[in-house]
C-alpha positions in Angstrom: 72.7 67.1 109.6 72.7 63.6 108.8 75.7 62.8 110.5 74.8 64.4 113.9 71.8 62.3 113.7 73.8 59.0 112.9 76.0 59.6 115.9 73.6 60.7 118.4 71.5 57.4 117.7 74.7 55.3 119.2 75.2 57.9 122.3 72.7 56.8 125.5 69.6 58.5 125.7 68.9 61.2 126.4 72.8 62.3 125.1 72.8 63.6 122.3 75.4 65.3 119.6 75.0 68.9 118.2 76.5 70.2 115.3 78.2 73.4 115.7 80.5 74.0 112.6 82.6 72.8 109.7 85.9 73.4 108.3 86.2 73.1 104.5 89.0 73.0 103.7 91.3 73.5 106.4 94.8 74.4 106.6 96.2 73.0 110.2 99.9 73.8 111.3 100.0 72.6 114.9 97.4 72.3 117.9 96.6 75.8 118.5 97.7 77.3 114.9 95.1 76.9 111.8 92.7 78.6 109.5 90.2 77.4 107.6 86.4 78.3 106.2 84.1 78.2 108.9 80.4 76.5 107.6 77.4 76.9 109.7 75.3 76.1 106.8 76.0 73.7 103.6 75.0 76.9 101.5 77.8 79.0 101.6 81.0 79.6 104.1 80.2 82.1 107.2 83.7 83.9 107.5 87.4 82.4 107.2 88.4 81.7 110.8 92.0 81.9 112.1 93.4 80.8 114.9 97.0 81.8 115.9 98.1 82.9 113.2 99.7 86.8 112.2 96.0 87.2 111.2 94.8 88.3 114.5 98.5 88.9 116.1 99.3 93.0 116.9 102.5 91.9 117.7 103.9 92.5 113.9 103.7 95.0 111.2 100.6 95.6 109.8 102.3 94.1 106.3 102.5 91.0 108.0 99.0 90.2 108.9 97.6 91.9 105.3 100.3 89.6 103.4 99.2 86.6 105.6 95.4 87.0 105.3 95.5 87.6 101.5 97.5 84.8 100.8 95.0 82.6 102.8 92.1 83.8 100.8 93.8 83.1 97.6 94.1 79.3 98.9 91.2 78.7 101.0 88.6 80.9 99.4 90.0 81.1 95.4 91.8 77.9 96.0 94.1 79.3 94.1 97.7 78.2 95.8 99.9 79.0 93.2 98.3 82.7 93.0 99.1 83.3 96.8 102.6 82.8 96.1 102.8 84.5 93.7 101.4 87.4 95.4 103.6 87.0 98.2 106.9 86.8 95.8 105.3 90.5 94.8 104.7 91.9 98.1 108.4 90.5 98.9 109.7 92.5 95.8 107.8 95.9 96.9 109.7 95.9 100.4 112.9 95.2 99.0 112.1 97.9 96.6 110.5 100.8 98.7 107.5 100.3 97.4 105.8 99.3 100.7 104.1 102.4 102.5 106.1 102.8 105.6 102.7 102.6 108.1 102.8 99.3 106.8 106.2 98.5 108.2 105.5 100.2 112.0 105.9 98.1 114.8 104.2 99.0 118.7 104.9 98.1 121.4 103.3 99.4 125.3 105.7 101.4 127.4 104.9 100.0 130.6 107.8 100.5 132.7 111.3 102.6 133.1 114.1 101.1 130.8 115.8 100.1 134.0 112.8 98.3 135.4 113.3 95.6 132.1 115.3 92.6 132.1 116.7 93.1 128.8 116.9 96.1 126.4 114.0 96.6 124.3 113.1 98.8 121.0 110.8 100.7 121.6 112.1 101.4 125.4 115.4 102.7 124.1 113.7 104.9 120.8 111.6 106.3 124.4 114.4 107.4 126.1 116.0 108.8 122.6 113.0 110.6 121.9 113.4 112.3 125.1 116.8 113.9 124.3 115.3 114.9 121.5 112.5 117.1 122.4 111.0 115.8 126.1 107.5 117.7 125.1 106.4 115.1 122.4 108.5 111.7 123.8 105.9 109.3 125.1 105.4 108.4 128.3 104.8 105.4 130.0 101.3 103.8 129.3 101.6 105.2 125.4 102.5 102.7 122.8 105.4 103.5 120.8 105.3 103.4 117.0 108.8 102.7 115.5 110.7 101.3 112.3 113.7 99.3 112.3 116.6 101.9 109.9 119.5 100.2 108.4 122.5 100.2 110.3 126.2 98.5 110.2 126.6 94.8 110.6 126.1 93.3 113.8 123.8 96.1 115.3 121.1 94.9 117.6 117.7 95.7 116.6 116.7 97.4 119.4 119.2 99.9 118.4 117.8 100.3 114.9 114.5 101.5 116.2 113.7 104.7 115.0 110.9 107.5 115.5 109.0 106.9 111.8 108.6 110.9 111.4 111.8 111.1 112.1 112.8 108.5 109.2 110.5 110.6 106.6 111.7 113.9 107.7 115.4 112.7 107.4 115.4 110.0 104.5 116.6 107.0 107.0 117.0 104.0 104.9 114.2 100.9 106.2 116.0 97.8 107.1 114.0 95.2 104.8 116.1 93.1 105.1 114.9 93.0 108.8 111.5 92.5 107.6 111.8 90.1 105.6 114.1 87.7 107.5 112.2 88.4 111.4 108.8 89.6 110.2 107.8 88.0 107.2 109.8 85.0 106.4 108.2 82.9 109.3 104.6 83.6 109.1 105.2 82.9 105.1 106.8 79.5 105.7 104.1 78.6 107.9 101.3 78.3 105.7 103.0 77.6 102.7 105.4 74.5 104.2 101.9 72.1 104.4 101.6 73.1 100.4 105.2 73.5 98.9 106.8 71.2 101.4 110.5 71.8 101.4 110.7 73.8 98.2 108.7 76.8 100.4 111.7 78.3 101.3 113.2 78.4 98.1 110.4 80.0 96.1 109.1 82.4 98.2 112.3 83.8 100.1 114.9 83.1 97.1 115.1 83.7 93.0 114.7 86.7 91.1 112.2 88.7 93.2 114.8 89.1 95.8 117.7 90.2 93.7 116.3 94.2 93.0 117.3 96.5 95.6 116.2 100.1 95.7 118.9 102.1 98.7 117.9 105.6 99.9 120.6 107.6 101.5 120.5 109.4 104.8 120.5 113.2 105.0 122.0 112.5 108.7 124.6 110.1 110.2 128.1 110.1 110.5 129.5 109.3 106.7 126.6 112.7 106.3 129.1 115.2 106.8 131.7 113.8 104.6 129.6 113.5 101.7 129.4 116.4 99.3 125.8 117.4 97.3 126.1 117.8 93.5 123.6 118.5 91.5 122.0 116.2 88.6 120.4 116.4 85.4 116.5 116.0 86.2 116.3 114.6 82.9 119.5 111.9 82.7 120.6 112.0 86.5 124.4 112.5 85.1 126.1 115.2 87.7 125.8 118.8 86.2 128.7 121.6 87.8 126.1 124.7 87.3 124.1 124.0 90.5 120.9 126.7 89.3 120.8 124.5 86.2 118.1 122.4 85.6 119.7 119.9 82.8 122.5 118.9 80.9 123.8 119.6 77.7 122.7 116.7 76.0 119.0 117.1 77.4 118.6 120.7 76.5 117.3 119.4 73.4 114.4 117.6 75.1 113.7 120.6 78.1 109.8 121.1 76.9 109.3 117.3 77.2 111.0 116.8 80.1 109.4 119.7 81.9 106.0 118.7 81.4 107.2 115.2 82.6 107.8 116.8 86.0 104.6 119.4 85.8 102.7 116.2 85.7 104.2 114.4 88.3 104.1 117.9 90.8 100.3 117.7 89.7 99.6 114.0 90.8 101.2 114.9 94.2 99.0 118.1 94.6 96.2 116.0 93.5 97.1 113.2 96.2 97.8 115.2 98.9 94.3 117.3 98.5 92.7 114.2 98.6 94.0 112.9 101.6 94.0 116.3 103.6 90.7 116.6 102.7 89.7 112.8 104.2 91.4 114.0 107.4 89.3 117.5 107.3 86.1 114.6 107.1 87.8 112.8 109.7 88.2 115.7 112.6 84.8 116.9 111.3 85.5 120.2 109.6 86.5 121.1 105.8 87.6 124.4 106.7 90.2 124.3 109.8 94.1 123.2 109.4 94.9 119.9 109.9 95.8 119.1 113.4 95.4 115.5 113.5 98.5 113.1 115.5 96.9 110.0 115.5 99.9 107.5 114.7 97.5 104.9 114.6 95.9 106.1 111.6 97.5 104.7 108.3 96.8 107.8 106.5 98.9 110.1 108.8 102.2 108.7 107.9 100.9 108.9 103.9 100.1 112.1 104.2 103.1 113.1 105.8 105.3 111.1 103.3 103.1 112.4 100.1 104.0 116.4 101.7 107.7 115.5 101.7 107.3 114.3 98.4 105.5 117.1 97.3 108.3 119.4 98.6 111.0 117.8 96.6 108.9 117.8 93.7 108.3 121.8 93.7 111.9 122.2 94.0 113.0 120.5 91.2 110.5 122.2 88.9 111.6 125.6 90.5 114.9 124.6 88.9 113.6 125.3 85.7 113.2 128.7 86.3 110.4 130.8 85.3 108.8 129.5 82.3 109.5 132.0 78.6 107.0 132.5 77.0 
């Protein structure tokens, strides 16, 4: 390199400079917080190096550091700023719209000590102990880590008391706090790369404006307001509240039953489809095509779809067995 020769004529015999790397371009937020392409070789970058950042952090959800590291190769590699934000304004709009897989959205933590051993309360200590009311066999123990979601809860409710089992969210329909997400998990790493390119407007594009206005709420099948509630059913085809339960539609969809039948035959068959596929990759992945799936690996992203695409499933069958038996 020309320029470690320059310098190294000026230094005192026989010191001498050696060139390690280069950063082109280079985004730098602070000291010990920046990321940039890392160039060994004029030819072509070696790898985009972070340092600090959510990238290499296990302290978040895994949508953090996959939003984080996707928005940096859009700037650094495709240097293509406005496309990173607007691929974070469409990841923002998937959480608030449950479209985010939830083993993106788990949070663990190491239990490491008795909940009376800590200073102050912590999430995953307290889902610990609740797990163990629950069913002491399967509650972790210390040295495990502990996966857990934050749920939605009234106003005021401290997060460590919104952290929830994530089987136990699936199997009872909890509703995900993205609002939590967004504001502690996402908003800061976000803001943090972008401030050096949008400057002040950062906040107001990528956490504000139509993308945050769509809300999708799920409703708990447990809870207090649970046992108040009474279940009606619904048209499959219009969702309008129908007073013959074993009915599958209203009156004013009757009309349209073939059409919407097949409608729901197709989507039963894409879930059949997807859940074959994936209990198949973890058959591959215990190393047998034949046995029952016995795999508990929390760690493993496809565990928590597989166990989300089942439930799914489930529901699906029983609102095409409300159809009855096809006539033929």
């Amino acid at each position: 390199m020309k320029l470690q020769v320059y310098v190294s004529e000026k230094f005192i015999k026989p010191i001498k400079l050696e060139f390690e790397k280069v950063y082109f371009p280079y985004l730098l937020i602070n000291k010990k917080r920046y990321a940039g392409l890392y160039f060994t070789k004029p030819e072509i970058h070696d790898k985009m190096d972070c340092k600090g950042l959510e990238t290499v952090r296990r302290d978040n959800a895994p949508l953090v550091s996959k939003l984080i590291n996707k928005c940096l190769q859009k700037i650094l590699i495709d240097r293509n700023p406005s496309g990173a934000v607007d691929y974070a304004k469409q990841i923002i709009s998937d959480l608030l719209c449950n479209r985010i897989d939830i083993s993106q959205l788990v949070i663990t933590k190491e239990l490491t000590r008795e909940e009376k051993d800590y200073h102050a309360k912590m999430a995953h200590v307290i889902l610990a102990n609740k797990m163990k009311k629950r069913d002491p066999g399967t509650a972790p123990k210390l040295g495990d880590r502990v996966p857990y979601v934050l749920v939605s809860a009234s106003k005021g409710t401290p997060a460590y008391e919104k952290a929830e089992d994530p089987i136990y969210v699936l199997d009872n329909n909890l509703p995900i706090d993205y609002e939590y997400y967004l504001t502690n998990q996402l908003s800061k790493p976000l803001l943090r790369i972008f401030e050096p390119i949008l400057g002040d407007k950062a906040e107001s594009q990528l956490l504000k404006g139509d993308h945050t206005r769509s809300r999708i709420i799920s409703h708990s099948k447990v809870g207090a307001l649970s046992k108040f509630i009474t279940k009606k059913a619904s048209c499959v085809g219009c969702k309008v509240p129908i007073a013959n339960q074993s009915e599958a539609l209203c009156n004013h969809c009757k009309a349209k039953e073939s059409e919407i039948y097949m409608g729901q035959m197709e989507s039963l068959a894409k879930l059949e489809e997807r859940f074959g596929r994936l209990w198949t990759q973890c058959q591959r992945c215990q190393g047998s095509v034949h046995e029952e799936v016995i795999c508990t690996s929390r760690d493993c992203p496809i565990f928590y779809i597989r166990k989300k695409t089942k439930i799914e499933l489930s529901e699906q069958e029983k609102v095409v067995q409300r159809f009855g038996l096809p006539c033929w």
